[in-house]
C-alpha positions in Angstrom: 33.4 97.1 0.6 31.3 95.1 -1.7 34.1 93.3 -3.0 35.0 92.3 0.4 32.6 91.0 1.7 32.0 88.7 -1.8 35.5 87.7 -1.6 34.8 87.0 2.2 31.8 84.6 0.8 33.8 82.6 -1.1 36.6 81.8 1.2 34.2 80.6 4.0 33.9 77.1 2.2 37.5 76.4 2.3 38.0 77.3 5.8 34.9 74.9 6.7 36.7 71.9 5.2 39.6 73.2 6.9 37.7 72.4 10.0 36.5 69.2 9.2 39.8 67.3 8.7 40.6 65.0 11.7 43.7 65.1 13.6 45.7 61.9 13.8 44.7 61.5 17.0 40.9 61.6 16.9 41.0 59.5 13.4 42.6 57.2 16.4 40.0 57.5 18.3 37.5 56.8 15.5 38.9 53.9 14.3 38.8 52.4 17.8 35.3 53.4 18.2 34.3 51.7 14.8 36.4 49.0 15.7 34.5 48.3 19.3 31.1 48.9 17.6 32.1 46.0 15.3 33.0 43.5 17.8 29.7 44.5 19.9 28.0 43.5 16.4 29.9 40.5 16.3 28.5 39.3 19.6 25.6 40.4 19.1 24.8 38.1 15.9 26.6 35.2 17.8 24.0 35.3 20.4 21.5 35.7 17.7 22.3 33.0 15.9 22.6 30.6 19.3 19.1 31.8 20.1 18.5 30.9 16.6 19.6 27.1 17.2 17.6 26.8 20.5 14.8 27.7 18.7 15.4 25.7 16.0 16.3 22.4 18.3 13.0 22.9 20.2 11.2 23.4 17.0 13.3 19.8 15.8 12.1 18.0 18.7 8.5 19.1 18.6 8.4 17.9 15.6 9.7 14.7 16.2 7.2 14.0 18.9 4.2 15.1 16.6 5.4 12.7 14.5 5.7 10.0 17.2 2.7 10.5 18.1 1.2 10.3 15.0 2.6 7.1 14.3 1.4 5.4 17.6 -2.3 7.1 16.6 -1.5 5.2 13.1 -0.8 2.1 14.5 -3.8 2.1 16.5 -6.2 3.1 13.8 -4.3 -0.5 12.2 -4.9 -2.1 14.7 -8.5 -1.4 15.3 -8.7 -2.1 11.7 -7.5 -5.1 11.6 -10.3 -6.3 14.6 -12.5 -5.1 12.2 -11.7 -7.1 9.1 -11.7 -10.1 11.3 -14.8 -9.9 12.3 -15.7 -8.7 8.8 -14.9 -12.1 7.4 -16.3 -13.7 10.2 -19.5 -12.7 9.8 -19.1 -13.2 5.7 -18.0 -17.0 6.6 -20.3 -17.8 8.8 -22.7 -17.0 6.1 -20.8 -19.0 3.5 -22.0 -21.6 5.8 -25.7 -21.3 6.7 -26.0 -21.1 2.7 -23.6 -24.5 2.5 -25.7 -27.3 1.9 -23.1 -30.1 2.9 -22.6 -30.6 6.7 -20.7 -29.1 9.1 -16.9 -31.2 9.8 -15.4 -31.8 14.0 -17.9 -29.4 15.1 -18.6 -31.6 18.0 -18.4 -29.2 20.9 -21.1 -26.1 20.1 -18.9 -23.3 19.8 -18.4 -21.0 16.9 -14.5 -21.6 17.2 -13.5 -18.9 15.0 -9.7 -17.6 16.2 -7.2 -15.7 14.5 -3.7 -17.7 14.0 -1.0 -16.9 15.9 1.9 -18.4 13.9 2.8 -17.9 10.2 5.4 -21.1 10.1 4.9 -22.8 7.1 3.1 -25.7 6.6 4.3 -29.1 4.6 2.4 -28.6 1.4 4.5 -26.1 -1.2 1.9 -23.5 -2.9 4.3 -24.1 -6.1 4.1 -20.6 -7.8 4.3 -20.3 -11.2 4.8 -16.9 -13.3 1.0 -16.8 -13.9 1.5 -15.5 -17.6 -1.0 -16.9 -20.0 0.3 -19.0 -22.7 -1.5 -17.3 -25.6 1.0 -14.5 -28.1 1.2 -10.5 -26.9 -0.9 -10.6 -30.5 -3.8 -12.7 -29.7 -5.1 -12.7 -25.9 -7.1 -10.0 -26.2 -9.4 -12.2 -28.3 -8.9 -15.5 -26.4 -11.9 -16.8 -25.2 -11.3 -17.7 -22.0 -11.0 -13.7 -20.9 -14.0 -13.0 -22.9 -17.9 -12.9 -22.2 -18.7 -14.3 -18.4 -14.7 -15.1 -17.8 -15.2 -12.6 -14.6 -18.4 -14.2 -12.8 -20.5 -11.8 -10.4 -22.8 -13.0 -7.8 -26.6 -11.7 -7.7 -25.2 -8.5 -5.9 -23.1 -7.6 -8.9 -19.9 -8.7 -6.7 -16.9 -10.4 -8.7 -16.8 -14.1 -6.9 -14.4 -16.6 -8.3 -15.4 -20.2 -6.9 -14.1 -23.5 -6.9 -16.1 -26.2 -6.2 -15.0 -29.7 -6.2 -15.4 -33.4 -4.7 -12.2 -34.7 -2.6 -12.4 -38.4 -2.9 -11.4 -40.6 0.5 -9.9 -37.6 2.4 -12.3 -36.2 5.4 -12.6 -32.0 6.3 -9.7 -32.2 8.7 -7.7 -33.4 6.0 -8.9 -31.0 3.6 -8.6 -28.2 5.7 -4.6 -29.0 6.5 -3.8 -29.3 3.5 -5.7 -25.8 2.5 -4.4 -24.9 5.1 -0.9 -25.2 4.4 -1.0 -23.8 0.5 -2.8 -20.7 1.7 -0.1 -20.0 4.4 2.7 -20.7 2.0 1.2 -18.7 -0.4 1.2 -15.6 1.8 5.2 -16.1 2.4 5.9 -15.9 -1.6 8.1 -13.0 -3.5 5.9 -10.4 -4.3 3.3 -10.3 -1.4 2.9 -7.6 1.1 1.3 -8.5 4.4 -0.3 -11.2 3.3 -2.0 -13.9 6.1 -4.6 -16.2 6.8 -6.3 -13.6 9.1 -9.1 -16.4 10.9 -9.9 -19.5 10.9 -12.7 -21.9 12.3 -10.7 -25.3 12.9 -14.8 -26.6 14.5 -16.4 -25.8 11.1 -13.1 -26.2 8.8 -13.2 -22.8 7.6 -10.1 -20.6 6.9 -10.0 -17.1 5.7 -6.8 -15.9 4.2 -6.1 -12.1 3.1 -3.4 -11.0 0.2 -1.9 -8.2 -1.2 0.7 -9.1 -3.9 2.2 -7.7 -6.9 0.9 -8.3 -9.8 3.2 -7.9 -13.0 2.1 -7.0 -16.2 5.0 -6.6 -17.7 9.1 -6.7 -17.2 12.4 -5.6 -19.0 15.5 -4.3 -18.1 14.0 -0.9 -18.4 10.6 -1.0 -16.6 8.5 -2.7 -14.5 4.6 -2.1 -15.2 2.6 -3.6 -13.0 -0.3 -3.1 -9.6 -0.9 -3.9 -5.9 -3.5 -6.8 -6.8 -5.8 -7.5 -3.0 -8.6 -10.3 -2.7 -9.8 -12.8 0.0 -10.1 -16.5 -0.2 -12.6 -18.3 2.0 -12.1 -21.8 2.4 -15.0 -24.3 3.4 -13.6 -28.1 4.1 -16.2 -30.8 4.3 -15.7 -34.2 4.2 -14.7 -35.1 0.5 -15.4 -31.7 -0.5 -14.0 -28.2 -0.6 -15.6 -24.9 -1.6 -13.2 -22.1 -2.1 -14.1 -18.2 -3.1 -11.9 -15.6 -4.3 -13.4 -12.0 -3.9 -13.0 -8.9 -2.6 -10.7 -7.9 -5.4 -9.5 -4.4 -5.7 -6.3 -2.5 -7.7 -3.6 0.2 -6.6 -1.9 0.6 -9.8 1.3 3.5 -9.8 1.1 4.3 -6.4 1.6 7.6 -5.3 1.9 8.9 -9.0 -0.3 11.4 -11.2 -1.3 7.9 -13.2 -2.5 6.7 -9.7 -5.3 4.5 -10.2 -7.4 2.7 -7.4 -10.5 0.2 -8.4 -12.4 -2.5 -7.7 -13.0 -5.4 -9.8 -16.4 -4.2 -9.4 -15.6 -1.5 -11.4 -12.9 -2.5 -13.9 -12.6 -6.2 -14.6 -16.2 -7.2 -15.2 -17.6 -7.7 -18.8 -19.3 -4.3 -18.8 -16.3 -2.7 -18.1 -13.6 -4.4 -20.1 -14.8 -5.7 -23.3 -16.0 -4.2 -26.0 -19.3 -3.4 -27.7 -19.7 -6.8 -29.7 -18.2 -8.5 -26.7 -15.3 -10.1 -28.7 -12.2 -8.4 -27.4 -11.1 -6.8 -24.2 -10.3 -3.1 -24.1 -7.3 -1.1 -23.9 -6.8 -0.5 -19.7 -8.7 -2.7 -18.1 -7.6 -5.4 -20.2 -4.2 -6.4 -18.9 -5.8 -6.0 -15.0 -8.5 -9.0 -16.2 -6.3 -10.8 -17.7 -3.5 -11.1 -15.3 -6.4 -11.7 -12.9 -7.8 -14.3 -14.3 -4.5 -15.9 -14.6 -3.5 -15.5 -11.1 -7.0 -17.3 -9.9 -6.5 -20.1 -12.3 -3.3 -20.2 -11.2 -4.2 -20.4 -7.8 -7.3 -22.9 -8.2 -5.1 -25.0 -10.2 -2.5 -25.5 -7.7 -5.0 -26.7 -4.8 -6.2 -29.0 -6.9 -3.1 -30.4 -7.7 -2.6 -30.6 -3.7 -5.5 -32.4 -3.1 -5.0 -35.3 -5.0 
């Protein structure tokens, strides 16, 4: 009996698997149930994935209108800006002004006559641009006088003012002033400057304040170009047979949105306690090539409306 039932035990196995094996007719029916299951998975990720896009496209335009909208709040904040650095260098040349000791040219009607120009058309007079580079050997400037002790004048507030003062025999303000005028605008249409403009001008007093912000190279090859957003403000003052002209507000962007990013004033970089060395005969690695090049550009610059003056 033992034996029967242990024998009984053993086969019980086989006839389960026995069991388990499907019939050709409900592997059919399996197949077609798989089968249906997949192509309910199938529509099921298609309507997925469209819900997917419509998300994706509202997302997209949501987007789109932040950034729309940032860019009118941008060119607002540029705007109001702008109104502010106008009156800004109002208020600085109405100062340049009072402290003028020579008098006032066609101011024959009272008012303060300060406007901002309208039109950037050039004027007759040709700002004749030169490369700016200094004559002396890549060996040698460093040590050359002229960028040395007192080459970067700074007023009794410590700011960096370049100034040219001169006498304009037998021509009146008005005269002065269009011909000033004309360099100044021509000079903000040159290669090399970004959004550069006379920004306002007092035709009553023969004042004109002009804005730039041009490139300033250091350096050139085939294989690199080293060189810094240079920005400054020239004030103009026309009298009769005489013209007072600063250059100021000078500031750097050098590598511009790189890790070697470097923003400065002249303030800050250019001037004699910043640039030359300890015994005060050379200029030091950095700042050197910014003073330099800066000097350049304003003797450049001052040069050249001289020459149209005559």
């Amino acid at each position: 009996m033992k034996k029967l039932i242990l024998a009984a035990m053993l086969l019980m196995p086989l006839f389960g698997n026995a069991q388990s094996v499907l019939t050709p007719q409900e592997q059919l029916e399996k197949a077609k149930k798989e089968a249906e299951a997949a192509k309910q998975a199938v529509k099921e990720a298609k309507r997925q994935a469209k819900l997917a896009a419509k998300k994706a496209k509202i997302k997209n335009e949501d987007i789109k209108n932040a950034a729309i909208n940032e860019e009118i709040k941008k060119v607002k904040a540029e705007t109001e800006r702008h109104k502010a650095e106008a009156e800004k260098y109002k208020i600085e040349a109405e100062k340049q002004t009072k402290m003028s000791t020579a008098p006032s040219a066609n101011n024959t009607n009272g008012s303060t006559g300060w406007t901002v120009p309208q039109s950037s058309d050039k004027g007759t007079a040709a700002s004749n641009r030169t490369s700016g580079n200094s004559a002396t050997t890549k060996t040698d400037w460093k040590h050359d006088p002229k960028y040395l002790t007192g080459a970067v004048p700074q007023n009794a507030e410590g700011k960096v003012v370049f100034t040219l003062d001169i006498d304009v025999p037998g021509k009146n303000a008005q005269q002065i002033y269009d011909i000033v005028y004309a360099y100044l605008n021509n000079m903000a249409q040159e290669d090399g400057q970004q959004a550069s403009r006379i920004v306002l001008v007092n035709q009553d007093k023969s004042i004109i304040v002009a804005k730039y912000t041009e490139w300033l190279t250091f350096s050139e090859s085939f294989l690199a170009l080293d060189r810094t957003l240079f920005n400054y403000t020239i004030i103009g003052t026309c009298t009769d047979n005489h013209l007072q002209l600063t250059l100021d507000r000078i500031s750097y962007d050098y590598e511009k949105g790189r890790p070697s990013e470097l923003k400065s004033s002249a303030e800050n970089y250019i001037t004699d306690k910043h640039a030359l060395n300890k015994k005060q005969t050379g200029l030091i690695n950095g700042p050197a090539k910014f003073r330099r090049k800066t000097i350049d550009r304003k003797n450049q610059i001052f040069e050249n409306i001289v020459r149209a003056l005559q």
